[in-house]
Every structure is written in C-alpha cells, then in structure tokens.
C-alpha atoms as one frame of an Amber mdcrd trajectory, in Angstrom:
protein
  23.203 -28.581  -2.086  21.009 -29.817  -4.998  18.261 -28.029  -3.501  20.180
 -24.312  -3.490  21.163 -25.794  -7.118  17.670 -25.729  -7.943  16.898 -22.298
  -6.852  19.807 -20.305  -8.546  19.298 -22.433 -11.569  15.165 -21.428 -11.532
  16.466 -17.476 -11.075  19.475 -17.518 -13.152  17.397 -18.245 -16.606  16.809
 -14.622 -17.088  16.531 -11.080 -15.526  13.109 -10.592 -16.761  11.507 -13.816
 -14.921  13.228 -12.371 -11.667  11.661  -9.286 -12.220   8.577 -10.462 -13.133
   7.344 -13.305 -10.821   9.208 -14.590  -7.541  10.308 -18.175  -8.113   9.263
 -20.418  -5.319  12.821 -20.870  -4.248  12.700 -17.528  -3.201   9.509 -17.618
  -1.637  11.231 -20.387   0.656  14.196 -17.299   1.237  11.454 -15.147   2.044
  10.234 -17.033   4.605  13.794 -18.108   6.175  14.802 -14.306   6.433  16.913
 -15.298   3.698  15.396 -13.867   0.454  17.519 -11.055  -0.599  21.161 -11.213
  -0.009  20.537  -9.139   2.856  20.889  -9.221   6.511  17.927  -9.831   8.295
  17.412  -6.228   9.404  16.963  -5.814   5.938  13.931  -5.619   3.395  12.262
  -9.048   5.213  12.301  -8.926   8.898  12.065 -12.111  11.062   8.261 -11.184
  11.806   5.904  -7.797  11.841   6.018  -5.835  14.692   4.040  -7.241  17.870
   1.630  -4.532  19.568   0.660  -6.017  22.715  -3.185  -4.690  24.688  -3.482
  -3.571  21.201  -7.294  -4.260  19.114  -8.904  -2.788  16.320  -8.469  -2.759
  12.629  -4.769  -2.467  11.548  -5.357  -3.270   7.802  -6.802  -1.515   4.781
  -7.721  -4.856   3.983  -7.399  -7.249   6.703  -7.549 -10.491   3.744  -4.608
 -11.556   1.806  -4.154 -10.710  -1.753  -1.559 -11.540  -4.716   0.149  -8.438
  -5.295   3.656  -6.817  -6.456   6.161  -4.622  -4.949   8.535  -1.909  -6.020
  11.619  -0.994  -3.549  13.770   2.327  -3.603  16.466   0.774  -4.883  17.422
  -2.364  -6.530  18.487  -5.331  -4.188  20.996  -8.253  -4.918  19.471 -11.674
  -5.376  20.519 -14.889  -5.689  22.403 -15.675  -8.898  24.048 -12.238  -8.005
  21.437 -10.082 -10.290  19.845  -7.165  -9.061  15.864  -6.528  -8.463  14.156
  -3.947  -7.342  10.567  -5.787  -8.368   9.197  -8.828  -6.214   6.007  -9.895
  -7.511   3.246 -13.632  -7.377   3.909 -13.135  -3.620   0.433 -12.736  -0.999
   0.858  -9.117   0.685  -1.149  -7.135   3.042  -0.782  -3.896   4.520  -0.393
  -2.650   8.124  -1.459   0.868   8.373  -0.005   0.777  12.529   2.797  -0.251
  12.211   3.495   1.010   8.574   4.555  -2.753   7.290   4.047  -4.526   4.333
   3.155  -8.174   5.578   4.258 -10.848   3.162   2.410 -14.347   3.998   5.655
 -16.618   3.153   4.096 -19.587   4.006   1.065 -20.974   5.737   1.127 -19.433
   9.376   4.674 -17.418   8.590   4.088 -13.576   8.121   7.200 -11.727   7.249
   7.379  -7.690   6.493   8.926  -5.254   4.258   9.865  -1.803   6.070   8.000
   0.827   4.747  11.245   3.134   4.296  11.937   0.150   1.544   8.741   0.470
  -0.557   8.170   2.535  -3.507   4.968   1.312  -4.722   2.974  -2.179  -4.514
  -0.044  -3.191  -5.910  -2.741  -5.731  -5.441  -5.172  -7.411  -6.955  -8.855
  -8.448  -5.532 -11.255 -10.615  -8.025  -9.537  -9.546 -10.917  -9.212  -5.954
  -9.605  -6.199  -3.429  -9.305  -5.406  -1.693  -6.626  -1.956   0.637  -6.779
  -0.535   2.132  -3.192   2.174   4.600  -2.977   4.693   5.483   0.010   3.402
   9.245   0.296   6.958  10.343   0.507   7.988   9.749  -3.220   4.967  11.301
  -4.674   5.105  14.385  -2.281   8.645  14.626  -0.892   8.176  17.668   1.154
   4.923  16.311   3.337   4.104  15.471   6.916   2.476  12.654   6.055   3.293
   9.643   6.316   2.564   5.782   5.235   1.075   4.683   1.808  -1.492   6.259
  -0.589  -3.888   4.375  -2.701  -3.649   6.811  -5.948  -7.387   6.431  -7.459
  -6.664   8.750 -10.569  -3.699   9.961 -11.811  -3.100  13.223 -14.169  -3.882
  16.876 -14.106  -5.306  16.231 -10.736  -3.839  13.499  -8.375  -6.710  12.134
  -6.267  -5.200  10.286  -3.396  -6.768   8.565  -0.073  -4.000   8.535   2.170
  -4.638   5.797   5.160  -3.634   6.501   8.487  -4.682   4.808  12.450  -7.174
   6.905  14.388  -5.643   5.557  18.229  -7.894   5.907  20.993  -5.545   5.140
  24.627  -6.819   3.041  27.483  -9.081   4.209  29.873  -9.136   1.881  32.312
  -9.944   3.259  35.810  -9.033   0.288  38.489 -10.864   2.138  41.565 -14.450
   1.697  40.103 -13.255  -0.978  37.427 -14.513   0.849  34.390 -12.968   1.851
  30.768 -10.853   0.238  28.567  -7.903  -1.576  28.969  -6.507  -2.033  25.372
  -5.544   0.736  22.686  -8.012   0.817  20.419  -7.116   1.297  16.750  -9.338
   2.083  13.774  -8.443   2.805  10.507  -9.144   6.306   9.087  -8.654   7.637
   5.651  -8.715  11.281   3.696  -8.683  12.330   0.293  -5.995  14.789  -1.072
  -5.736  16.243  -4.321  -2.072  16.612  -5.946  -1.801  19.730  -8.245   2.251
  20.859  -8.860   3.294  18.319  -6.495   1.606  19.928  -4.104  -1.095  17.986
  -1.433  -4.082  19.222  -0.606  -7.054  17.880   1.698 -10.110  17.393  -0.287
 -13.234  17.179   1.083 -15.353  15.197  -1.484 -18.764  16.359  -3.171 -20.288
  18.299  -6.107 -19.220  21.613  -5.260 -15.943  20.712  -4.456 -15.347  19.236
  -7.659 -17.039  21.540  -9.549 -14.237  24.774  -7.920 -11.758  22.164  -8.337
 -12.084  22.021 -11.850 -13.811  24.793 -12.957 -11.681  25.109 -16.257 -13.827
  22.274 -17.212 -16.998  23.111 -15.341 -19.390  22.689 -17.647 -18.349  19.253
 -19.031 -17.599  17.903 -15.560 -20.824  18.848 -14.110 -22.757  17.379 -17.117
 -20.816  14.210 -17.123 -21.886  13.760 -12.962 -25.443  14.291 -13.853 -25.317
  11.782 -16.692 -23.899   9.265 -14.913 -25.977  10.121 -11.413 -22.522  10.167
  -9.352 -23.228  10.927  -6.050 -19.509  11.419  -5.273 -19.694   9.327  -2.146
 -17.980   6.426  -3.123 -14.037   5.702  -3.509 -15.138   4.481  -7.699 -17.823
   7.965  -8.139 -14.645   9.765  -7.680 -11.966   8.324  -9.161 -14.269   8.314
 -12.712 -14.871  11.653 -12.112 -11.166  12.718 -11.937 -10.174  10.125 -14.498
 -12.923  12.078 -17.176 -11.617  15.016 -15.845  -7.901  14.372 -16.296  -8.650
  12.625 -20.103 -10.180  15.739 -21.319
C-alpha cells in the first residue's frame, strides 16, 4: 500500500512532470503490464512479438537509447490524469514487427503497438533523432511503419525504414540452402511536397530539378560545402538550406 502511495503521490504533483519525464513508479507499471490504466492488450504488451527461424537485423538501431514518445490519443494514468507523452524511458525500434520496444527493466522488453504511436524520438551522444508513423504525415499511403523526418519545410525529406525478407531455402534432398528467414533492414528516401510522397532517389541532379526555384543558390551552397549527397547529414543540410531560404 505505501508503495502504490508513493507512486500516485510522485505523479500526482503536477500534469507537466507526467508529461514530461516518466516517474520511476511508472517505469515499475511499465514493466508489470501495468503502466497505463489499460488492459494489457493495450499500449504495453506483455512482451514483443517472438519470430521464431527468424535472423537478421530487425532494428534501425539495434542499441538502446533514452528517447520520448507521442501516442494518438491521450491515455489515463495513475492519479486519474491523462497523457499522451511518455518520456526518460530506453526505446528501440523494430522495423519487423513494427514495435516500439521499451527496455522496462534489466532483461524485461515490453512494446508499444505501432497503431498507438504518433511520433518518438531519441537521442544518441547528445544527438536527436525524430521518427514518425508514416500514416499521420501521409494519410492516404501504402506505406507503412515509421519515418525518420531529416528536414522538415517546403520539402519533407523522409527515409522511410522497411524489412527486405529473404524465405528459406532449405532443400533436405541434397542438404543445401537456408533454413531461417533472413531479414535485413532496407531504407528509401521520399520527398513530401502538398502532402504528397514521393520516392527520391538522392544526388546532385536530383536535387538540383527538385528545387530548381532555387537552383542557383542550392547548387552553389553544395559546391561550397563539397556535399557529396551520399550521406543521411549531406542531405538533410541541403534540404534544411533549401527549406530556410
């Protein structure tokens, strides 16, 4: 009794610190299924989703990270305010099984459905990354998952994640192939214009039609600053000058 005293009390002191960071009495709810006032076919499942005969590379970044999540809708928490923030808890993301993995506790993984998540962000060495559920920036797509939005503006640039599956192989008779699905993770670039989604194929010329209202200062920016427009941080400060002009 004095201990479930001791987390309302720690999330009843104000809206804004339940908003803001998630008290460790709820990280305890988190990890007992228990940390929304929800069932636990909920926001936090009892575990992520086993894929048996299953290898690869599930994660865009396989290592844990502090990060922050937005939901759809405001949740009730304990103390009977509402939330729909949860942030100061360790996230990573499964791009197979379109999960948000939540490390509650030392050697207990918990999820967040994807049909749950708005947004979430995390941050790596004192840098921000910010992932979108493709759906609410482009309701009308096909495709599915999150988005990591690398500049936003005039010109959404995108890189939407998604599993590249290659199935067993296996042949018994001469004991040759695979036996396990094979996952990797794949990636693509797509440019929002009008709310609109478009595959982008990144380099100079590309760019360069993209934004040819701006040609001139675009292409003399890239040669000033030698981007080769390979890179994930070339483009984004291209499209961030770009959308700032």
């Amino acid at each position: 009794m004095k201990y479930f005293l001791s987390i309302l009390a720690a999330l009843t002191c104000s809206v804004g610190a339940v908003k803001a960071q998630l008290s460790e009495g709820t990280k305890v709810g988190v990890a007992t299924g228990k940390g929304l006032n929800t069932d636990r076919s909920g926001v936090f499942w009892s575990s992520p989703t086993e894929s048996s005969n299953v290898i690869g590379d599930f994660y865009i970044d396989s290592l844990w990270h502090e990060g922050s999540v937005k939901l759809n809708a405001p949740m009730t928490q304990f103390g009977g305010m509402e939330s729909d923030s949860l942030a100061g808890i360790t996230i990573r993301y499964n791009v197979l099984n379109d999960e948000l993995e939540v490390l509650a506790k030392k050697n207990d993984v918990r999820v967040i459905k994807s049909s749950y998540i708005k947004s979430f962000e995390t941050k790596n060495r004192g840098t921000s990354q910010r992932f979108v559920s493709i759906k609410s920036l482009t309701p009308g797509t096909d495709l599915k998952g999150v988005c990591e939005v690398l500049s936003s503006g005039k010109l959404t640039l995108i890189k939407h994640y998604k599993p590249k599956i290659t199935k067993p192989n296996y042949n018994p008779g001469f004991g040759t192939g695979q036996k396990n699905t094979i996952v990797r993770l794949d990636s693509d670039y797509y440019v929002i214009s009008n709310s609109k989604p478009e595959k982008f194929n990144a380099g100079k010329k590309a760019v360069l039609a993209l934004m040819a209202d701006k040609e001139k200062e675009v292409e003399a920016y890239i040669k000033e600053n030698k981007a080769t427009l390979k890179s994930d941080l070339d483009l984004k400060n291209v499209f961030d000058f770009y959308n700032k002009k």
